[in-house]
N, C-alpha and C positions, 0 to 999 in steps of 0.2 A: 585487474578486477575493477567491475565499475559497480557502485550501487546505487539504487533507483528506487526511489518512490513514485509510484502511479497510481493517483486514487481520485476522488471526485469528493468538491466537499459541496458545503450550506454555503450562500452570500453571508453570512454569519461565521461561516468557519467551520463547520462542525461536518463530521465526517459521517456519524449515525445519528437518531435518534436518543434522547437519554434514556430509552429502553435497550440500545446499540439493537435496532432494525435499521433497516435500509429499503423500508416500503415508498418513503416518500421520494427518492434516487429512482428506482422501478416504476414510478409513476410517472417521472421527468421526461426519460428518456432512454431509448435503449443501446448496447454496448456496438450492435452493429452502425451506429451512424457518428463511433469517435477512429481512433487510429488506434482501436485495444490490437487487435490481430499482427499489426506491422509491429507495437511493441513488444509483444506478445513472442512475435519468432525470432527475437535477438537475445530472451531471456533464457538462462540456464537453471537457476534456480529460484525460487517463490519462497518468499518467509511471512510468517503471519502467524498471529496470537492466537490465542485459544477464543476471545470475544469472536475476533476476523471469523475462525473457521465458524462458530458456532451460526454466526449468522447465516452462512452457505450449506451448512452442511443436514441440511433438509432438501437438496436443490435435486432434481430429476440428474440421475449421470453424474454424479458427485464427481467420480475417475474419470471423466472425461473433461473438469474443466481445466486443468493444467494438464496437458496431455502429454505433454515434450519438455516439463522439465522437472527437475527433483523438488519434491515439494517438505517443507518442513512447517512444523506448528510447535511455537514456543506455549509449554502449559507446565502448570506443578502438579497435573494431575498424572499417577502412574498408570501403565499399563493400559494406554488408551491403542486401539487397533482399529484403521478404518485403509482400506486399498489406495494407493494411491500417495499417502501421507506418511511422513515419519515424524514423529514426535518428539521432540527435544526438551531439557529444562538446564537451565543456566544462564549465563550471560550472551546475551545478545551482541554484543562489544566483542568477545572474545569468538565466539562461534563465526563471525564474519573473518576475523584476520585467520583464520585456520582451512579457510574457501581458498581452493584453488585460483589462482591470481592472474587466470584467462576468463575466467565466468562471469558474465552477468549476472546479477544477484536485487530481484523485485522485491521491496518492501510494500507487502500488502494490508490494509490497512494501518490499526491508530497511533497512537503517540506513545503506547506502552513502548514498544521497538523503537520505532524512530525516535521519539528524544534523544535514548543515550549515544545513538547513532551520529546524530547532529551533534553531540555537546562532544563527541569527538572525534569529528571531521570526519566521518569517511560516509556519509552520502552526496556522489557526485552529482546526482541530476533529480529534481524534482518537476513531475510532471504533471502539473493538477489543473484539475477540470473543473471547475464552478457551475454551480447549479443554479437557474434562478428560483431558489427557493429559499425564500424568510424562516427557515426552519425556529420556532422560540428556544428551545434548550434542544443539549444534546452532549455529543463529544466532541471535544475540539481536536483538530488536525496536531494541533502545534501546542507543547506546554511553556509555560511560562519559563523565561530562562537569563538568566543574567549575565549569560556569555553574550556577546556580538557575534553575528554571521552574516556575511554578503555571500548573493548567488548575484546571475548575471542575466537577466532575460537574454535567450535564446528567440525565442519563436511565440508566437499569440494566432490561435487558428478557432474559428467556429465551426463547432460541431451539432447543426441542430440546435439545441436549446442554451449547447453548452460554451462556454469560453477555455478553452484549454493553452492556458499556458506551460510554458517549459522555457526551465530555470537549469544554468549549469552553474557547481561553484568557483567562487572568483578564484583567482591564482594570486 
C-alpha cells in the first residue's frame, strides 16, 4: 500500500480560503493542464474530510468526479447519503492500516487527515502544486508539529501557472 497526498496550495501554504473555498485555485488555473488524470488512474481509493467534500459537493456530476475509485469522507455527522461516497467516522490512522496492502490510497485535501497521517509515518508521497497566489489567510497544508520529517525531492515539473513538485519519503 502506498499513501498520497495530491493537492495544490497558496505560495503562503494554505490549501483553501479561511472560508475553506477554493474560488481563488479555479481562478489560477485548470485540472486539465497538471498530471491530475495519470495520477488519478494509479489510484484506488480517495479519502477526504467532510470541509474537502463540502467544498465539491455542489460541483455539476458530483459521481462522476472519482469515477474508478472507492471513495470515503471522514465526518461526525451521522447518516449522511450522497452516490458515489461512503462515509466513515474514527480514526484516520487506524482506517488506513486496515486498507488492503496492494491499493493506492489519495489523501484529498487538508491537514485534519494528514497530520496524524504524517506524525505516523505512513504518507509515502507528497505531490503539491503551488499556486502563485499571495493568498492573506486561509488553511494551512501542514500543522505545526514537533516531530522531524524528511522526504526526498523526486521531480519538479511546470504546469501552466503551477510548480508541482513530488516529494517521496526518506528511508
Amino acid at each position: 500500500m502506498r499513501v498520497f497526498f495530491y493537492g495544490c496550495m497558496s505560495l503562503y501554504g494554505y490549501l483553501a480560503d479561511k472560508n475553506h473555498q477554493l474560488d481563488w485555485l479555479y481562478q489560477t488555473g485548470s485540472v486539465e493542464a497538471t498530471d491530475y488524470d495519470a495520477f488519478y488512474a494509479q489510484m484506488d481509493i480517495v479519502i477526504m474530510g467532510k470541509k474537502t467534500f463540502n467544498a465539491i459537493k455542489d460541483l455539476d456530476n458530483l459521481d462522476e468526479i472519482y469515477p474508478t475509485t472507492t471513495n470515503y469522507v471522514f465526518t461526525h455527522e451521522p447518516n449522511l447519503h450522497v452516490a458515489g461516497f461512503t462515509f466513515v467516522s474514527g480514526s484516520v490512522v487506524d482506517f488506513i492500516k486496515q486498507q488492503d496492502v496492494t491499493k493506492n490510497i489519495w489523501i484529498v485535501g487538508g491537514n485534519t487527515l494528514l497530520a496524524p497521517l504524517l506524525e505516523k509515518d505512513l504518507v509515502d508521497v507528497l505531490k503539491i502544486q503551488v499556486a502563485p497566489v499571495l493568498l492573506g489567510d486561509g488553511i494551512p497544508l501542514f500543522e505545526k508539529s514537533d516531530s522531524l520529517q524528511r522526504f526526498e525531492l523526486e521531480d519538479v515539473t511546470q504546469y501552466g501557472p503551477f510548480a508541482a513538485l513530488t516529494y517521496h519519503k526518506s528511508v
